[in-house]
C-alpha positions in Angstrom: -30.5 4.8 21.7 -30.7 2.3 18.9 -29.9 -0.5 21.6 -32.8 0.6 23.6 -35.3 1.0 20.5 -33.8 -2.6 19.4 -34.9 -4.2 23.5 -38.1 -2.7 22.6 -38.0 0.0 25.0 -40.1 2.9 24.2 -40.7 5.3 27.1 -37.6 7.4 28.8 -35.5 5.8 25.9 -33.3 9.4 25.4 -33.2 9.3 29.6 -32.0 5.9 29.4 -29.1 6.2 27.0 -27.7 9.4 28.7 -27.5 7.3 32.3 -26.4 4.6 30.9 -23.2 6.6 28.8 -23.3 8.1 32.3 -22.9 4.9 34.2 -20.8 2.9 31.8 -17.6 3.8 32.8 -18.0 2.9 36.8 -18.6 -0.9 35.5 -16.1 -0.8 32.8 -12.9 -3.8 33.4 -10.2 -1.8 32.2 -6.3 -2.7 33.0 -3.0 -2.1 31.5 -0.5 -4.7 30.4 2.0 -5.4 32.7 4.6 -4.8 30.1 3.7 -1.4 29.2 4.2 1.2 31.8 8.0 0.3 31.8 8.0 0.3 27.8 6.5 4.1 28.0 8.6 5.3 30.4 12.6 3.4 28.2 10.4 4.7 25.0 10.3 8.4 26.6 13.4 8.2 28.5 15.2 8.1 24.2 13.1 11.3 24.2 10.6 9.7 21.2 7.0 11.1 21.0 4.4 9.2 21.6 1.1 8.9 20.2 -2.2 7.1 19.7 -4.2 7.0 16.8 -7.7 5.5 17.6 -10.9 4.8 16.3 -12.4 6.2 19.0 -14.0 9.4 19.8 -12.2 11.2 22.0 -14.5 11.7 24.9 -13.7 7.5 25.4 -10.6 7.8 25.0 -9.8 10.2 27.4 -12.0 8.7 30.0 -10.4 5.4 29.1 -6.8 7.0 29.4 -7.5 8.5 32.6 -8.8 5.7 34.0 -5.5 3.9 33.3 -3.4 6.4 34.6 -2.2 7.4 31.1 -3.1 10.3 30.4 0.3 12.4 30.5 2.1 9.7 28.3 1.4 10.8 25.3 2.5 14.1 23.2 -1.1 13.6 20.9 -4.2 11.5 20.9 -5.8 11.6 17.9 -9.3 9.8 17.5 -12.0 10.0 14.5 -13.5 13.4 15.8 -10.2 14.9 15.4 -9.6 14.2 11.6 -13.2 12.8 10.7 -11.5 9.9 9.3 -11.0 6.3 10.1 -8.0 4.1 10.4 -7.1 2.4 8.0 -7.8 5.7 5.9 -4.1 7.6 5.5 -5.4 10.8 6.6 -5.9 9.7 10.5 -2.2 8.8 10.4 -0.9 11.8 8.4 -2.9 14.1 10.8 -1.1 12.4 13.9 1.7 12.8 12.5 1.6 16.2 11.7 0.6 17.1 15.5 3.9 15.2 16.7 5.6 17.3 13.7 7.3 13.4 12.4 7.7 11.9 9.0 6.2 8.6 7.9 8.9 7.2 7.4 10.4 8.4 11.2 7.4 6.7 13.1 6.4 2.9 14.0 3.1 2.4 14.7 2.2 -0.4 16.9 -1.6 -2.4 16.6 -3.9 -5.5 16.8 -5.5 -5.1 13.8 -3.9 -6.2 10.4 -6.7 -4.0 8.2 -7.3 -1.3 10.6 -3.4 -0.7 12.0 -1.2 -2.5 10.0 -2.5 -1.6 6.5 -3.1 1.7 7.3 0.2 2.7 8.6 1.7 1.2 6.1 -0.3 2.7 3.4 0.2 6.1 4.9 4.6 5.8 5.0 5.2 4.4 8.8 7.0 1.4 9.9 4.1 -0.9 11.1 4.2 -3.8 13.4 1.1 -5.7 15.1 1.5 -6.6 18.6 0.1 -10.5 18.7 -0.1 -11.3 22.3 -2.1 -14.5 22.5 -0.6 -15.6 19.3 -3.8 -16.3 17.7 -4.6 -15.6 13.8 -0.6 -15.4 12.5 -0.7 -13.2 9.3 2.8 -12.2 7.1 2.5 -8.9 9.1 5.3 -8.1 11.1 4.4 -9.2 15.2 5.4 -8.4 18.2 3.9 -10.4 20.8 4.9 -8.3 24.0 4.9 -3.9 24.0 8.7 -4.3 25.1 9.6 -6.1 21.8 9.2 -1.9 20.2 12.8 -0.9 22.2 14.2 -3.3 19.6 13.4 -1.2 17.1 14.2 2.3 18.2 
């Protein structure tokens, strides 16, 4: 809606927005790394839970999921609407945690974001690393560049 009221459209603006949350996920590129698929299935093959911890709500989430075929990978998706907290804020992490029923200091937490992912997990008891793929903005943080890199540390 604010989009639309920012274009400068005025009439049908509430019509609008609902067929365009409608639409937006037929013309979505979505794909999955080619590495991991195989890095889910040697991650759940050790018999280690898996979760996400997003920033997104989780009607995306699960679209976007679904969409990549991953939906039955994970033992809990937790997004902001879950919690009504934020990565990097503890309590996203603690909550995740306590759905997989895992201690901080029993998880890793894999992300892209130093602030958002890196911090936060830290700051909350896990063992953070950031995945890096394209190499680009190096930072003390710990990096993987590819998913497979995690079976190293489980």
């Amino acid at each position: 809606m604010k989009i639309l009221k920012r274009l400068g459209i005025e009439r049908d603006r509430e019509f609008l927005a609902r067929k365009i949350d409608e639409l937006w996920w037929d013309y979505a590129d979505l794909e999955v790394y080619p590495d991991v698929l195989e890095t889910l299935a040697q991650l759940r093959a050790k018999g280690i839970k898996l979760g996400i911890v997003t920033n997104g709500m989780s009607r995306d989430f699960q679209q976007i999921l679904s969409r990549l075929g991953l939906t039955d990978w994970f033992d809990v998706v937790v997004g902001v609407d879950a919690c009504k907290k934020a990565k990097p804020d503890v309590e996203i992490f603690r909550y995740a945690l306590n759905k997989l029923n895992v201690r901080p200091e029993e998880a890793l937490f894999v992300g892209n974001s130093v602030e958002h992912d890196f911090e936060g997990a830290k700051k909350a008891g896990l063992r953070p690393l950031r995945i890096n793929r394209d190499e680009k903005a190096p930072t003390s943080a710990e990096t993987i560049r590819s998913l497979t890199e995690v079976l190293t540390y489980v």
